[in-house]
N, C-alpha and C positions, 0 to 999 in steps of 0.2 A: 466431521464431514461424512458424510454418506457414503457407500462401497457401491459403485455404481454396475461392478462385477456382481453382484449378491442380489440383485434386482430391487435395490429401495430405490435407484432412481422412479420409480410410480410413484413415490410419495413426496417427488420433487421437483418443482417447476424449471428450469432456466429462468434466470434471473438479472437483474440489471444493478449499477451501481456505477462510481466511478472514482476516479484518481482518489480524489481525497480534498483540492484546494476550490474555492469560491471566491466571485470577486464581493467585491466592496468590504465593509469594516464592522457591519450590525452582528452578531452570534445569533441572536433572536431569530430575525431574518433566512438568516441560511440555514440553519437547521428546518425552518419552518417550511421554507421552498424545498428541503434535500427531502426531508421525512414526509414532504405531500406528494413531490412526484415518485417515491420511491416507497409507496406504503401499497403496494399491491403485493399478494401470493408468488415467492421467491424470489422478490428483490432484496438488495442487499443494503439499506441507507446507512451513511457515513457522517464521524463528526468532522463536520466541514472544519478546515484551518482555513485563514483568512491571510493571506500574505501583505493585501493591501493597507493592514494596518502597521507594516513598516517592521523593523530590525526584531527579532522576539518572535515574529509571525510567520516567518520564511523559516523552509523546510528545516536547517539545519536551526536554530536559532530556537523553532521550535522542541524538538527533540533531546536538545540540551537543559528545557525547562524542565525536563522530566527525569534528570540523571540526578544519582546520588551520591553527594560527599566530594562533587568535584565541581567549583566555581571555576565561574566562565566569563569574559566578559566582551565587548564586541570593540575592536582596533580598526583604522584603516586597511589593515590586508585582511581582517574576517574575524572571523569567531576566535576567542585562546582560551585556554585555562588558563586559570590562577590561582593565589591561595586562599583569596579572601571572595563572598560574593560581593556582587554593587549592584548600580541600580540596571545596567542592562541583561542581569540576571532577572530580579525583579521586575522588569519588564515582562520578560518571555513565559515568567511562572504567572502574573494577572492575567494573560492575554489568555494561559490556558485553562488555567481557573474560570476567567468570564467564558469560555467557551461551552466545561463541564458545567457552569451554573443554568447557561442558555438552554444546552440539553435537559436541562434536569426540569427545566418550566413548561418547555415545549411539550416532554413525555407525558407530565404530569398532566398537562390537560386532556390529552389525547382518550378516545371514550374505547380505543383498542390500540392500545399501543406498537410500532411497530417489535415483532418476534427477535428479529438481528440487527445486529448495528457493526460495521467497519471502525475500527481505531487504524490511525496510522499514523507512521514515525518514519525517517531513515533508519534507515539499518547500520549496523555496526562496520561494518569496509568506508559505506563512501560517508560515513562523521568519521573516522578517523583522518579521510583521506582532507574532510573539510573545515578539519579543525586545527590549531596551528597551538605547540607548543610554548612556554613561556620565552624560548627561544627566537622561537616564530617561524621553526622547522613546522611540518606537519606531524602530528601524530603516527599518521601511518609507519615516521620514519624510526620509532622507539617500542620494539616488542614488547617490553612490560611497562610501557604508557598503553598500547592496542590494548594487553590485555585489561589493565585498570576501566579503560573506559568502555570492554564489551561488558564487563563486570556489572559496572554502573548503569550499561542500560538498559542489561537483562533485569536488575533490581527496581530500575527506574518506572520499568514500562510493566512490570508488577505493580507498583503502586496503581499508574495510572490506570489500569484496568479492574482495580480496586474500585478506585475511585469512581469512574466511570458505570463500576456494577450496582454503588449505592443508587445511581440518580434513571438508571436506564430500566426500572421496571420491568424486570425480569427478562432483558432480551440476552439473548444468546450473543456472545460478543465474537469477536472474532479481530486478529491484530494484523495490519500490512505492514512488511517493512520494503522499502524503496531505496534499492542500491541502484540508483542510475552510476557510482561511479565501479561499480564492481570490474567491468572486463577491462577497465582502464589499473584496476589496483590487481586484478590476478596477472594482467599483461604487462607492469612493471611499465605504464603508460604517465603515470601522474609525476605532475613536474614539482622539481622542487623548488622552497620560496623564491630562490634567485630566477627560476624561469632556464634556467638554461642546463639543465643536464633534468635525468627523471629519477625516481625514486626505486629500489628493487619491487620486485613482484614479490609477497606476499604468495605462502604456500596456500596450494588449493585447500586441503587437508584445515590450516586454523582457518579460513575463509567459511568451510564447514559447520567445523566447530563453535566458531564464533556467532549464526544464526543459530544453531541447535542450542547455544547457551542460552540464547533472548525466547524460545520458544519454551523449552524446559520451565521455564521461568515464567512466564505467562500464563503456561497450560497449568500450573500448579495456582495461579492467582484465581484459573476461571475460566479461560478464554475458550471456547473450543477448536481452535486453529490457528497455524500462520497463514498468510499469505504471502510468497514472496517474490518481490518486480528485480527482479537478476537485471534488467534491460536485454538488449537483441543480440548480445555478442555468445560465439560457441564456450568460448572460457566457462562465462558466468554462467550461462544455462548449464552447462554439464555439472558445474561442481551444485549449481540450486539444486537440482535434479537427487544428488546425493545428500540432501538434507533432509530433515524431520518434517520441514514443511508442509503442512495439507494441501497446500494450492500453491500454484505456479501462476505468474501474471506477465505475459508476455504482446507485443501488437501482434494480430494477426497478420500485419501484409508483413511482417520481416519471417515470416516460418519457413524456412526450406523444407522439399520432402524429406531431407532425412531429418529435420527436428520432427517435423510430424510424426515421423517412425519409432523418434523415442518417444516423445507425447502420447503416442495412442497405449502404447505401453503403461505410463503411467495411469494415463486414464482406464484402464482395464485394469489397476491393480488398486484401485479405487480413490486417486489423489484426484483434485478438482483443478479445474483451470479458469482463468480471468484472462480470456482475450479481447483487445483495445480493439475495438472496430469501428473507432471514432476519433479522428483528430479534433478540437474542441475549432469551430468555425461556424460563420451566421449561414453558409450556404449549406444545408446537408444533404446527405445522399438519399434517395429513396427509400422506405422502407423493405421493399424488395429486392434490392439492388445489395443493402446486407445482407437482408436474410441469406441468399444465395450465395455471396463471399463465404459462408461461413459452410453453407452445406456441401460447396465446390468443395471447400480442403477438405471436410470432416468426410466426405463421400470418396476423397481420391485415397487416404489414407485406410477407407475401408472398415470404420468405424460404424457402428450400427445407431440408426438416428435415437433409439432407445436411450443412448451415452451420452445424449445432448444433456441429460439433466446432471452430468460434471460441468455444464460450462455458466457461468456468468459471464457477460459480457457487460462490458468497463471503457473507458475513453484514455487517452494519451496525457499526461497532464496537460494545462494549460487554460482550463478550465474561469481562473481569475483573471483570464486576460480579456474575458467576454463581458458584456453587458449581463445583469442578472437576468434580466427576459432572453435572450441568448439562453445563456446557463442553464434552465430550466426548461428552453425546447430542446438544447441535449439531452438531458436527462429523459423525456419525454418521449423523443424519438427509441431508445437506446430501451425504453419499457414497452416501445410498440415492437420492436425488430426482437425481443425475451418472449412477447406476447404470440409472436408469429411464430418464432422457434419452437417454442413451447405445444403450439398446437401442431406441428410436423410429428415434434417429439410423440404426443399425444396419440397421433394417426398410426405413428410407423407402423 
């Protein structure tokens, strides 16, 4: 990632990109839509996950296709370990197979391929928090089960960026991990299976450690950065904040000034940011109407518009909830309001 302190932001656009999910079931397809709208100078295109193709394809289910040495398999209350794999293991490992195969055709044809590509996964807190012991406790609630399976996914997600570097023609990869359940597992918020009492909080301190392991791990596969979606709560941002991560990926309308206060911090010591300036919906907002959301906060916290080139800007999930024509006039939009930042940037 760029030192936007050190003045390479000039050799770098504001950029667009988003969550990571797509509707419908085709790989082909969605790659094909992601890497068209998102093939222009500092975008960021992403391999789409498809959740509409059912149990395997959804965020956690996914991410387990990627781990090592530990079978999983899918019960009526969710995902488990176990000791043997079956077939809704083998599910989740085709689905992502056929997705790096889709990549790999799509690239291939391409007469300039695009330069970056987003991988992404849950993160290590909210799979623990989402995966349920042979017991059919959660994970979260067994310290050396946590650690086995942060182990597994810092290895795991090594591979797949492996894998992913065979088929991607030289692009610069870069890995998100997606803790929507973080502030609920540092806040000692997440319930246990019965539903009726909750689980202890997890120290900040392994919550840390535990993305710095999957990053370590990655950055040594290839990757040239994390990305990491803490979600909106103070918990999880401060202890993200405190990680190896390159980038932080947070919505912009949840920023208080005083996150902005540390944000511009980071951003001046040259970490990147991914703010969600898009709920995924057929009505969208003006292309002016972001642009300006975005220079209100970055103007009040006193940032020089120069610093725009740490920002990518990204959507909320929800994205596979849409119509594919939908889908791609976010995307669309979300490259016109990078395009307009980009030219402020450009003037300052």
């Amino acid at each position: 990632m760029p030192d936007v302190a050190t003045g390479d932001d000039d050799r770098r656009a504001v950029g667009a990109t988003a969550a990571g999910d797509w509707p419908g079931n085709d790989p082909l397809e969605a790659n094909r839509a992601v890497r068209g709208e998102l093939g222009g100078a500092g975008n960021l295109p992403f391999l789409p996950s498809l959740p509409a193709r059912g149990p395997g394809s959804d965020a956690v289910g996914r991410t387990l296709g990627v781990l090592v040495e530990l079978p999983f398999d899918l019960q009526p209350h969710g995902w488990r370990l176990v000791q043997r794999p079956g077939k809704d293991q083998r599910r989740a490992e085709s689905a992502l197979s056929s997705d790096i195969n889709a990549l790999g055709d799509i690239a291939g044809a391409e007469e300039s391929p695009a330069p970056r590509l987003k991988l992404h996964l849950h993160g290590p807190l909210s799979l623990a928090a989402g995966v349920h012991l042979h017991s059919g406790e959660r994970v979260l609630v067994d310290s050396g089960a946590r650690r086995e399976l942060y182990e597994s996914l810092a290895a795991g997600a090594a591979d797949l960026v492996r894998r992913v570097a065979s088929v991607a023609r030289g692009a610069q990869l870069l890995l998100q991990l997606d803790e929507p359940d973080a502030d609920a597992v540092l806040a000692g918020r997440v319930p246990t299976a019965s539903g009726y009492r909750t689980l202890r909080s997890i120290d900040r301190r392994e919550a840390t450690e535990a993305w710095d392991l999957v990053t370590a791990s990655v950055v040594a596969a290839g990757v040239a950065g994390t990305v990491l979606v803490a979600g909106s709560g103070d918990t999880a941002l401060d202890a993200a904040r405190s990680s190896a991560a390159s980038a932080l990926s947070l919505p912009l309308r949840g920023i208080s000034d005083r996150r902005w206060e540390a944000l511009a911090e980071d951003v001046e010591s040259g970490r990147q940011l991914e703010l969600a300036i898009l709920q995924p919906e057929a009505n969208l907002p003006q292309v002016r109407v972001l642009v300006e959301s975005v220079l209100a906060a970055w103007r009040r916290v006193g940032l020089p518009v120069s610093a725009l080139a740490a920002v990518t800007l990204t959507t909320l999930p929800g994205l596979a909830a849409q119509s594919p024509s939908d889908a791609v006039r976010v995307l669309t939009r979300l490259a016109q309001v990078a395009d307009a930042l980009d030219q402020v940037r450009a003037e300052g």
